[in-house]
C-alpha positions in Angstrom: 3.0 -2.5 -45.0 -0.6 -1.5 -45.3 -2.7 0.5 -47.1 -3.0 3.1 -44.8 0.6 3.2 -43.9 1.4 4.2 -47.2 -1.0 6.7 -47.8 0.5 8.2 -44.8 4.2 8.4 -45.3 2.6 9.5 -49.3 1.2 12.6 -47.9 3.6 13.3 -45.9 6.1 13.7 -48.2 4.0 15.3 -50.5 3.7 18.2 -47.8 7.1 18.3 -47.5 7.6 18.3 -51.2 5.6 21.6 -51.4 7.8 23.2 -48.7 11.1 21.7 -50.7 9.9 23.3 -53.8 8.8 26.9 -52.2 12.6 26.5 -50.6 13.5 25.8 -54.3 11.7 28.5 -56.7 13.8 31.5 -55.5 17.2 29.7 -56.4 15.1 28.9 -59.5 13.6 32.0 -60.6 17.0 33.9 -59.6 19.1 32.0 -62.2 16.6 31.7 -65.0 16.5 35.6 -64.8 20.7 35.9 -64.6 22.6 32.6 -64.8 23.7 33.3 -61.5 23.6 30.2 -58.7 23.1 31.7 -55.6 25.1 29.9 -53.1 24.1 31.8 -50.2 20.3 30.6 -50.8 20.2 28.4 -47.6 21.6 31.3 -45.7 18.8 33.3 -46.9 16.8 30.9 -45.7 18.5 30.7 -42.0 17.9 34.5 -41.7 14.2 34.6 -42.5 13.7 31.7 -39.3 16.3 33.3 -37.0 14.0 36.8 -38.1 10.9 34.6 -37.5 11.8 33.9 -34.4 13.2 36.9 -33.1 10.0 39.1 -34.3 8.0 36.2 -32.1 10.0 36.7 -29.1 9.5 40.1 -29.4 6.0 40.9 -30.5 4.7 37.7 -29.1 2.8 37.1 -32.2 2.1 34.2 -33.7 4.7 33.2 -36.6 1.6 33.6 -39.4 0.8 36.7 -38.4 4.4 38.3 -38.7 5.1 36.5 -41.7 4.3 39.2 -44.1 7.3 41.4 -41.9 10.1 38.6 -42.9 9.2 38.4 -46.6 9.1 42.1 -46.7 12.6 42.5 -44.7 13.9 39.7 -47.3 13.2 41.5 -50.2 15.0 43.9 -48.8 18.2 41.3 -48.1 17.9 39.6 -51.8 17.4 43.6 -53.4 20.6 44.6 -51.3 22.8 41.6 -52.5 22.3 42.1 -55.8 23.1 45.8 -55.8 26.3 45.3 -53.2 27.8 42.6 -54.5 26.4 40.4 -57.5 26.0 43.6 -59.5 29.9 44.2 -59.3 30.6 40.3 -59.4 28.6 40.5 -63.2 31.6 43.2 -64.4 33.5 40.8 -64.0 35.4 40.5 -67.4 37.8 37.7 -67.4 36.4 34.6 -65.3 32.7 36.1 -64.5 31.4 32.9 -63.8 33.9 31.9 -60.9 33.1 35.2 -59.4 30.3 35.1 -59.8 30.1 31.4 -57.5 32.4 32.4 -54.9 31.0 36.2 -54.3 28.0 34.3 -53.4 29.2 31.5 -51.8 31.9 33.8 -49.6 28.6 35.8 -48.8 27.2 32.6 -47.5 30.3 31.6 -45.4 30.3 35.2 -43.9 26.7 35.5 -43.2 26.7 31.4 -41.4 29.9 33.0 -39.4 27.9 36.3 -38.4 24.9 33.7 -37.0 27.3 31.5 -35.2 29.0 35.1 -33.6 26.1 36.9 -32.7 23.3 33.9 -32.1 26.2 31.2 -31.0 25.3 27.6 -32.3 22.8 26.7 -30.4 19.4 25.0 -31.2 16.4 27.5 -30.8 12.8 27.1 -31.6 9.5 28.5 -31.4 7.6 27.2 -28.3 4.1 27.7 -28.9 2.0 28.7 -32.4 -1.5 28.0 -33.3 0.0 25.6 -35.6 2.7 23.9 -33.5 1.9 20.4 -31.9 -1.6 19.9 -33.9 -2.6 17.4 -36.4 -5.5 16.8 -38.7 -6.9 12.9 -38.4 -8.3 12.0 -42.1 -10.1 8.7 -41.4 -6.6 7.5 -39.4 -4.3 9.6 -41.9 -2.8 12.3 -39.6 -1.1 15.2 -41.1 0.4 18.0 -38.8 -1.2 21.4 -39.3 2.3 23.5 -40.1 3.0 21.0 -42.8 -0.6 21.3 -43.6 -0.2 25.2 -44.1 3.4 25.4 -45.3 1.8 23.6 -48.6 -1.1 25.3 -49.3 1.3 28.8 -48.6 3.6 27.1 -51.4 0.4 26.3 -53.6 -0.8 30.3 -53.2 2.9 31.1 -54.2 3.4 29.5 -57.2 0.0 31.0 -58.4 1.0 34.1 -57.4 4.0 33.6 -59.8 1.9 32.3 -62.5 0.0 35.7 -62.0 2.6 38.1 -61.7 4.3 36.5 -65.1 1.0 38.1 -66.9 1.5 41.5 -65.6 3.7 44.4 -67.3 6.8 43.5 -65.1 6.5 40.1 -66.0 7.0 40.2 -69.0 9.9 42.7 -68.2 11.6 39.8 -66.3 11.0 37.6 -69.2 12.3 40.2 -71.9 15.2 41.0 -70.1 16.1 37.0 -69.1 15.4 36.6 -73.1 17.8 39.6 -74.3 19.4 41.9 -71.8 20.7 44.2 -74.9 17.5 44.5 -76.4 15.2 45.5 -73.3 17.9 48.4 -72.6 17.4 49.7 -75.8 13.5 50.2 -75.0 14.4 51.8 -71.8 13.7 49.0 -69.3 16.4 49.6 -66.6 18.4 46.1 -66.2 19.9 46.6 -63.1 16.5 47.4 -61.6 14.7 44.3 -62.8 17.4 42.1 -61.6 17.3 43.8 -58.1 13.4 43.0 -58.0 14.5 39.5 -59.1 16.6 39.2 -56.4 14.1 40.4 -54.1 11.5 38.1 -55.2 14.0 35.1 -54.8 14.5 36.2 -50.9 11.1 37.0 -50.4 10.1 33.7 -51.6 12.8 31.4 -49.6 11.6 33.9 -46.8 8.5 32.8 -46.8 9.7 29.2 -46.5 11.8 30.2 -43.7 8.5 31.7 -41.6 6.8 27.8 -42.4 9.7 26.2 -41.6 10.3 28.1 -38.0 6.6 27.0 -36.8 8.0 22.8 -36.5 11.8 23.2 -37.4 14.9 23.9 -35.0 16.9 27.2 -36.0 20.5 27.5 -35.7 23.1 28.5 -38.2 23.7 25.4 -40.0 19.9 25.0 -40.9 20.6 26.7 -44.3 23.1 24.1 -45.3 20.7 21.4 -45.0 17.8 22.8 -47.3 20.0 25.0 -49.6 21.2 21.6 -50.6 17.8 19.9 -51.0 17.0 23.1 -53.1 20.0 22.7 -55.5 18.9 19.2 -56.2 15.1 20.3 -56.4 16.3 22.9 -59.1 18.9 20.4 -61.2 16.1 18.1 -61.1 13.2 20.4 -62.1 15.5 22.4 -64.6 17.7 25.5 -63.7 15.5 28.7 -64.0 12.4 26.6 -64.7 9.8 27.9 -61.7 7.1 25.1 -63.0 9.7 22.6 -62.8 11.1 23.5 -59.1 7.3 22.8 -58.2 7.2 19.2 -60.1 10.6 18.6 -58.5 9.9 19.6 -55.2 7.3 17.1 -55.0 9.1 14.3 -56.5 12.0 15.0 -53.9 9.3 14.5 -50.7 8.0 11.6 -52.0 11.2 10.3 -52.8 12.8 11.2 -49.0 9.4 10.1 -47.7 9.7 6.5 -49.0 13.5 6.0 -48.3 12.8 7.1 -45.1 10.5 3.7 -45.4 12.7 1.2 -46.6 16.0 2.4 -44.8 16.7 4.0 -41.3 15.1 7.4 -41.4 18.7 8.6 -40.9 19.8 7.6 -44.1 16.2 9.0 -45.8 18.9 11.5 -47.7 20.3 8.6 -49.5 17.6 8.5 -52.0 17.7 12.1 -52.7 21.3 12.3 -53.9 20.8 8.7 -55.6 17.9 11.3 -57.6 20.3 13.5 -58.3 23.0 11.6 -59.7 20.5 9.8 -62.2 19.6 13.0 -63.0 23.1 14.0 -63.5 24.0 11.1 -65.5 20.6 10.5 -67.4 19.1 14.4 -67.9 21.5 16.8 -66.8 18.8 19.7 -68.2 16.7 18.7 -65.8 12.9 17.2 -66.2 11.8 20.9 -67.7 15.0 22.9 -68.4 16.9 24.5 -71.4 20.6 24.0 -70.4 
């Protein structure tokens, strides 16, 4: 093993730890603001690349450029949820929280069915992109260029988070996360924030989902996969802790990256859920959480 081999499968994973957490901060942010696991996260993240790709076959655009269309149309999905069924799966009196897990996870079994039904289960991608099939060469450290810009994207969205937690509906989120009772009683409307929440936890997975369609094959599993990584990104970082899903995210790629390195790169999901069960046993909070 050289030097340079390890700086590459490093930086590698690093990139792909950016991506993990971006996947991750939604699920995050959603039950820091509610206490609610979404369970159809990964199936959030299936639609925005099946929506990816379907506004690329159509517009023949470039997957950047209609980027901005998916996030919008999945704030629109997370905002919907919440006001069709998580809203009426928190009224729940007796039980809330088991209704709570399988509103959302029946949600995720019926939207994975709908995929299979109306897109059948095969393996689609995007053919051509300014991104796809490039590489940058950093004296004989080759990163590919969707990686590349799927963690700078994360990078710009995790400051855009710091940001918006500065501004009036901010704190809003914060105030009604801290006390729901208290922020009703100044007139912030609860229902409303946690629809935004929602939105913002779609919109952000979304956005992973437009990186993820430039180098990744779509079909309706594909949510499974990385809703799985994300759980164990956000147990690791700390339910509802947005800083944490970033530090997590990170530690996750590099961890893949070098199990990838000392086993068969089919077994590189070994060391994740070895992470996760220390984490489990040793910090169940998480590195940054409360719980």
């Amino acid at each position: 093993m050289t030097a340079q081999a390890l700086i590459q499968v490093l930086a590698s994973g690093l990139l792909m730890g950016l991506i993990y957490a971006l996947i991750a901060v939604g699920l995050s942010l959603i039950f820091g603001l509610m206490d609610v696991v979404n369970f159809a996260h990964g199936e959030f993240l299936m639609i925005a690349m099946y929506a990816t790709f379907g506004l690329v076959l159509w517009t023949t655009l470039d997957p950047i450029v209609v980027a901005p269309l998916v996030v919008g149309l999945m704030f629109c999905v997370g905002a919907f949820v919440y006001v069709a069924v998580v809203r009426y799966a928190m009224r729940t009196k007796a039980n809330a929280g088991m209704v709570q897990i399988f509103s959302t996870f029946g949600l995720a079994i019926l939207i994975q069915g709908g995929a299979q039904y109306f897109f059948t289960p095969d393996y689609r991608s995007i053919k051509t992109s300014w991104l796809g099939g490039h590489t940058l060469d950093l004296a004989g450290i080759f990163l590919p260029w969707p990686q590349i810009y799927g963690g700078l994207i994360s990078i710009a969205a995790f400051a855009a988070l710091s940001l918006i937690s500065r501004t009036d509906f901010g704190k809003a989120l914060e105030a009604t996360r801290e006390d729901q009772g208290a922020v009703a009683l100044v007139g912030i409307n609860r229902n409303k924030v946690f629809a935004v929440g929602w939105g913002l936890g779609a919109a952000l997975v979304g956005l992973a989902g437009t990186v993820l369609a430039i180098f990744y094959y779509i079909h309706p599993q594909v949510g499974a996969t990385f809703g799985t990584i994300a759980y164990v990104t956000v147990a690791l970082g700390g339910f509802g802790s947005v800083f944490g899903a970033l530090v997590a995210g990170v530690i996750v790629g590099l961890v893949e990256a070098i199990t990838a390195l000392i086993l068969p790169p089919t077994m590189k999901a070994v060391g994740i859920y070895a992470l996760y069960l220390a984490v489990v046993f040793f910090r169940p909070s998480g590195l940054f959480g409360k719980l």
